[in-house]
C-alpha positions in Angstrom: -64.5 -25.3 101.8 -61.6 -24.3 103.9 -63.9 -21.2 105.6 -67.0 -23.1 105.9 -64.8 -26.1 108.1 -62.7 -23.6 109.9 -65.8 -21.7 110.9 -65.6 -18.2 109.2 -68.2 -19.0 106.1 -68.4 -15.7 105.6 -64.9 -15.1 104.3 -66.0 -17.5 101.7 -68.7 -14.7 100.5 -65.8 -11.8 100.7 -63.3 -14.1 98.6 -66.4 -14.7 95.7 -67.0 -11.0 96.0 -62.5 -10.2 94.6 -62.4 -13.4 92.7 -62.0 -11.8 89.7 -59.5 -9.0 90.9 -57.7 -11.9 92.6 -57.4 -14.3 89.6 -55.9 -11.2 87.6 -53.0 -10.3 90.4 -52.8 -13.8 90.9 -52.3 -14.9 86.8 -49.9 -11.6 86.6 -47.6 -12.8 89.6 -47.3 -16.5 88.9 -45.0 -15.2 85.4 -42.4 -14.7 88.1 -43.3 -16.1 91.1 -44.9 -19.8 90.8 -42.4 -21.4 92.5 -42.4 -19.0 95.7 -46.8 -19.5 95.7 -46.5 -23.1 95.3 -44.2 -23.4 98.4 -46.5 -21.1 100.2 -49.3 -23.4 99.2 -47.7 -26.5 100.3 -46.8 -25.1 104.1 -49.9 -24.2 104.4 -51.9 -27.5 103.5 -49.2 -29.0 105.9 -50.4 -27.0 108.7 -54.1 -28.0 107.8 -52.5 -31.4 107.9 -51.5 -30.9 111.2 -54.6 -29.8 112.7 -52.7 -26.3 113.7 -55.5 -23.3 112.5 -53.0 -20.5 113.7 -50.4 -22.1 112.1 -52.5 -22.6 108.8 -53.6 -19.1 109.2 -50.4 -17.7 109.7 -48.8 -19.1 106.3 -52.2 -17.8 104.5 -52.0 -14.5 105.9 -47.9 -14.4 104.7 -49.1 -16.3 101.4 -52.0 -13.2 100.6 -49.5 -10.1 101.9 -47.3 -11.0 99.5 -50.0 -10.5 96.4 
């Protein structure tokens, strides 16, 4: 829902295409490093919040390097 309303639906199709490869990483890192994702998660619905899509993209681009 987050590509569709910021206009790049199309990611949407690339993220169902690594879902599963994703989920595995992403299972495998949270052992050790929940508390550091669910920070990351929480800037970046507060930069959704603010209406600031470089912002938002920012944090999700430093949230996704670090996987």
């Amino acid at each position: 829902m987050v590509c569709e309303l910021s206009g790049v639906g199309f990611e949407a199709a690339l993220n169902r295409e690594t879902k599963a490869h994703m989920d595995r990483v992403q299972f495998l890192s949270l052992a050790f490093n929940a508390p550091s994702a669910f920070a990351d998660h929480r800037r970046i619905i507060a930069a959704l919040r603010l209406g600031g899509p470089h912002l938002a993209a920012g944090s999700t681009c430093g949230h996704l390097g670090k996987i």
